[in-house]
N, C-alpha and C positions, 0 to 999 in steps of 0.2 A: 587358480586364476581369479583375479579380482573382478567384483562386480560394480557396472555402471546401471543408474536408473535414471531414467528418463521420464519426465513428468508433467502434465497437461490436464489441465479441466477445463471442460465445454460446456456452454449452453448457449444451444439455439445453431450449432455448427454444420448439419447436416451437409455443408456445401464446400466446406473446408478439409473434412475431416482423412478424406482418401486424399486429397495431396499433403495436408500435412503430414501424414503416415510414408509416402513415399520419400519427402524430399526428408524427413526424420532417419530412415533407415538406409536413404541412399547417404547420406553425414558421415555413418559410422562404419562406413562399410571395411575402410583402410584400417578397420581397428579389430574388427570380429574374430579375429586368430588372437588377439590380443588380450582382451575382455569379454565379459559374459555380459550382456543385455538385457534390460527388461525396459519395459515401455507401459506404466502405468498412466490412465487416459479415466480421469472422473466423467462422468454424465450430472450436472449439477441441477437436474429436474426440466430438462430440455421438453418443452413440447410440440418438437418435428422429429424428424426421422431420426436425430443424432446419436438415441441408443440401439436403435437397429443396426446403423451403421456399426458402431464398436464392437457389437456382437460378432458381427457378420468378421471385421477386424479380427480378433482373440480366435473365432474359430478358422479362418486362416492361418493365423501366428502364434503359436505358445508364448511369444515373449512378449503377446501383447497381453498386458492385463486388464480388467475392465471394474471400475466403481459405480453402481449407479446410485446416487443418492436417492433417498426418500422422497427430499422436494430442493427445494432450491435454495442452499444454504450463505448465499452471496457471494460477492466476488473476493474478499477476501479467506475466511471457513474454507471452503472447497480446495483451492488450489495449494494450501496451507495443510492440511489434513493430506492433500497426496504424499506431499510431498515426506512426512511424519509413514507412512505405508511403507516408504522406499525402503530397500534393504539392503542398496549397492554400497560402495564404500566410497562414492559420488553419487548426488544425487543434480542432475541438469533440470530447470523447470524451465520449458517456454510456453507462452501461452498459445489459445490454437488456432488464433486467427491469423497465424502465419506475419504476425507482424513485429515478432520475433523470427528473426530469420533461422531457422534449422543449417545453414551453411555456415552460423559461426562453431556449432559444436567440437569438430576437431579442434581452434584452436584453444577452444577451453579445454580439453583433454589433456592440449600438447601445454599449456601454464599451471595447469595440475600435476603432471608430472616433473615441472622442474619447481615443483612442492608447494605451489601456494596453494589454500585451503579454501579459497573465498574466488572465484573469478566470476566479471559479473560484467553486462554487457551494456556498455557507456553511449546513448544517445548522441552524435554531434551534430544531428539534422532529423529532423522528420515532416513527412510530405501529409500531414498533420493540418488544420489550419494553423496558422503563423498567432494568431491570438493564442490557443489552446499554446501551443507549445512556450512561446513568452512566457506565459502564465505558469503556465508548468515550471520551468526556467526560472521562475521569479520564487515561488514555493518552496523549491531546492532550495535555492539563497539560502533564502529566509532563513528555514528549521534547521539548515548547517549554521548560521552562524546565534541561535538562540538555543541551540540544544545543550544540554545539560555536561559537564563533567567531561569534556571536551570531547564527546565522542564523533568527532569529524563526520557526519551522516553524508554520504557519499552523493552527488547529484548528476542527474540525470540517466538514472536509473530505475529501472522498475520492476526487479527482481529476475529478470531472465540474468540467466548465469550458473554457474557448476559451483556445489558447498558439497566439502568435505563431509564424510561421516563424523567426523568428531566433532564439525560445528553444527548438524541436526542431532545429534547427541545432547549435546547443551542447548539446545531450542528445545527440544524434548523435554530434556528436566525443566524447566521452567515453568512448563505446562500454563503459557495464556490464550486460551480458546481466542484471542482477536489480535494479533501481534500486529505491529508492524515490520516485516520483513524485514525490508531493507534497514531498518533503522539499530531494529534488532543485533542483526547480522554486526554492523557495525561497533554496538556496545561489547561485543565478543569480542573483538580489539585484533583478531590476525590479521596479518598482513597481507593485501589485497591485491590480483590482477585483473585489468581493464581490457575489455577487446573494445576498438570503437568502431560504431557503425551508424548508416543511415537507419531511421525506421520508415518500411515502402507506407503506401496507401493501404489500407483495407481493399483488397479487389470482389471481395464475394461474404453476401450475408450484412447484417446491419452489425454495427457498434453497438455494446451493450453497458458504454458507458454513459453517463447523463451526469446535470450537477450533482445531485443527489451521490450518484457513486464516487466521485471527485473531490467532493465536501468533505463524505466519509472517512476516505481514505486520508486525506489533508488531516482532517481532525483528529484521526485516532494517532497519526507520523506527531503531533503537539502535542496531544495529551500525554504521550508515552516515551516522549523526550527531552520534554520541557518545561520546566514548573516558572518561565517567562513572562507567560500570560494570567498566572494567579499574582506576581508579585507587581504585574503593572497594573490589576485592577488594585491592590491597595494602594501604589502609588497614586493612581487618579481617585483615591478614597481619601488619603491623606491629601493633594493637591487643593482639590475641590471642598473640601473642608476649609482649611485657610483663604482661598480664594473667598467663599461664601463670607468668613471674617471681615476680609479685607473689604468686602462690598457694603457690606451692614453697617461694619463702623465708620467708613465713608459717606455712607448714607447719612447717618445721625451726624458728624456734621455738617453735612450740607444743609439738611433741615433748623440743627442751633444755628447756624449763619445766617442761611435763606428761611426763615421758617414759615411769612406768607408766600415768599416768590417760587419758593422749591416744589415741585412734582413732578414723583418718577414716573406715573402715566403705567397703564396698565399694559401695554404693549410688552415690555422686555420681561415684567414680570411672568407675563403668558410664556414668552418663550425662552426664557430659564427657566422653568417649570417643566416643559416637553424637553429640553434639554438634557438635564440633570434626569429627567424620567428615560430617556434613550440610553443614557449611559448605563443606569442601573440595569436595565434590560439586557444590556449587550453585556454587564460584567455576571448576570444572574444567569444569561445560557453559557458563557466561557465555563463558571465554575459546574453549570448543568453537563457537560462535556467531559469534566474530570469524576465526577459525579457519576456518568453512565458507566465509565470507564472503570472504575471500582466496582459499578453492579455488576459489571459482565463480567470481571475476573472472580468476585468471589462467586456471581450465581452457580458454576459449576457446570455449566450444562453442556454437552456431547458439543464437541466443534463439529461433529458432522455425523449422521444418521445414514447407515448403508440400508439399501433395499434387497441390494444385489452382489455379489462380489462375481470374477469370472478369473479363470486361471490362474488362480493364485494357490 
């Protein structure tokens, strides 16, 4: 009998965590004669009730399994690292604030079995604010059409969806403690199905996303697909170069022409100077960002630290 795993990391869920389990297990039910089950559920350093509950969880259900990290290894490590545990011959990740809906799993099962390898669950609305999601919407553009070696990076997407054991097999060997999923996935090149769906509101517990996590994630999806942003800082390195030419030598003859009447006045000087200084800045963090990016993959260090494991 082949095996499905199911996979979810929490923190801060205490309020979510018994309905996400019910409407999780109530999903698969049309299938449990069919497939063997396991329901792997991280704790990513939560400080409320959310490992008592999993506990309480796994000793009710053998097929629930229980991670608890060490501390809180961010919103990408954790749910990434479950998902590398799984040991089904699918592995479905939603996340647990139920805003991945658990009611699309059967039809990911059911496009899995007429053999795609990759199903993944396509955003066409969320009750989200309208800014955040534009923006969101506008991000996907973007890194679909600057990504590298045409790996078409799928949008409006955020990693809920069912992957084949053979495509966490090759995410395995690659071994990058900070991927970008979705993107990832993508460079793998199989051929993909789509469930589309609304994403509801958050009804219970705060969002644990902020700019900060958003930026994150944005920046790691460009650094890791896109070498766009190194070639258009030399563009605006070669640009502004010749510009500066063109101004200088402009200058000098304005001065042999004008040479009592001419003066540039210290104004624009001031602010081509804060200018040209803004740019450098802004090309000294882009390459700072390719830069971390290299540290983290070579520092080597654990994508995640267990405290605890349970029924495994």
């Amino acid at each position: 009998m082949k095996k499905i795993s199911l996979v979810s990391s929490c923190y801060n869920e205490e309020e979510n965590i018994d309905v996400l389990y019910e409407r999780t297990m109530k999903s698969i039910e049309s299938f449990e004669k069919k497939y063997e089950f396991e329901y792997i559920l991280l704790d990513n350093g939560s400080t409320d009730n959310t490992a008592e509950k999993l506990r309480e969880l796994a000793q009710k259900d053998s097929r629930v399994k229980v991670i608890l990290n060490a501390r809180n290894f961010g919103h990408i490590r954790s749910p990434y690292y479950g998902m590398l545990q799984a040991t089904g011959d699918a592995i479905i990740y939603l996340a647990s604030d139920l805003q991945d809906p658990p009611e699309l799993i059967p039809e990911f099962i059911e496009k899995w079995e007429q053999g795609y390898k990759i199903v993944l669950g396509q955003k066409t609305e969320s009750k989200e604010s309208l800014i955040f999601f534009l923006v969101r919407s506008a991000y996907y553009e973007l890194i679909a059409r600057i990504a590298d070696d045409d790996t078409n990076l799928v949008k409006n997407c955020t990693g809920f969806g069912l992957y084949d054991k053979r495509v966490i097999d090759i995410v395995r060997s690659l071994d990058d403690p900070y991927p970008y999923l979705r993107g990832l996935i993508c460079d793998i090149g199989f051929e993909k199905a789509f469930v589309e769906f609304k994403q509801p509101l958050r009804k219970r517990g705060i969002t644990k996303n902020n700019f900060y996590t958003m930026y994150d994630n944005a920046m790691v999806g460009v650094v890791k697909h896109s070498k766009v942003p190194l070639r258009l800082m030399a563009f605006l390195g070669f640009g502004f170069s010749f510009l500066s030419l063109a101004v200088a030598f402009l200058y000098f003859i304005l001065k042999l022409v004008f040479w009592n009447d001419f003066a540039l006045g210290m104004a624009p000087i001031i602010i081509s100077i804060f200018f040209l200084a803004s740019v450098q800045l802004f090309c000294m963090g882009v390459l700072g960002e390719y830069i971390g990016a290299i540290y983290t993959r070579v520092n080597k260090k654990p994508v995640v630290v267990e405290k605890e494991r349970i029924n495994f």
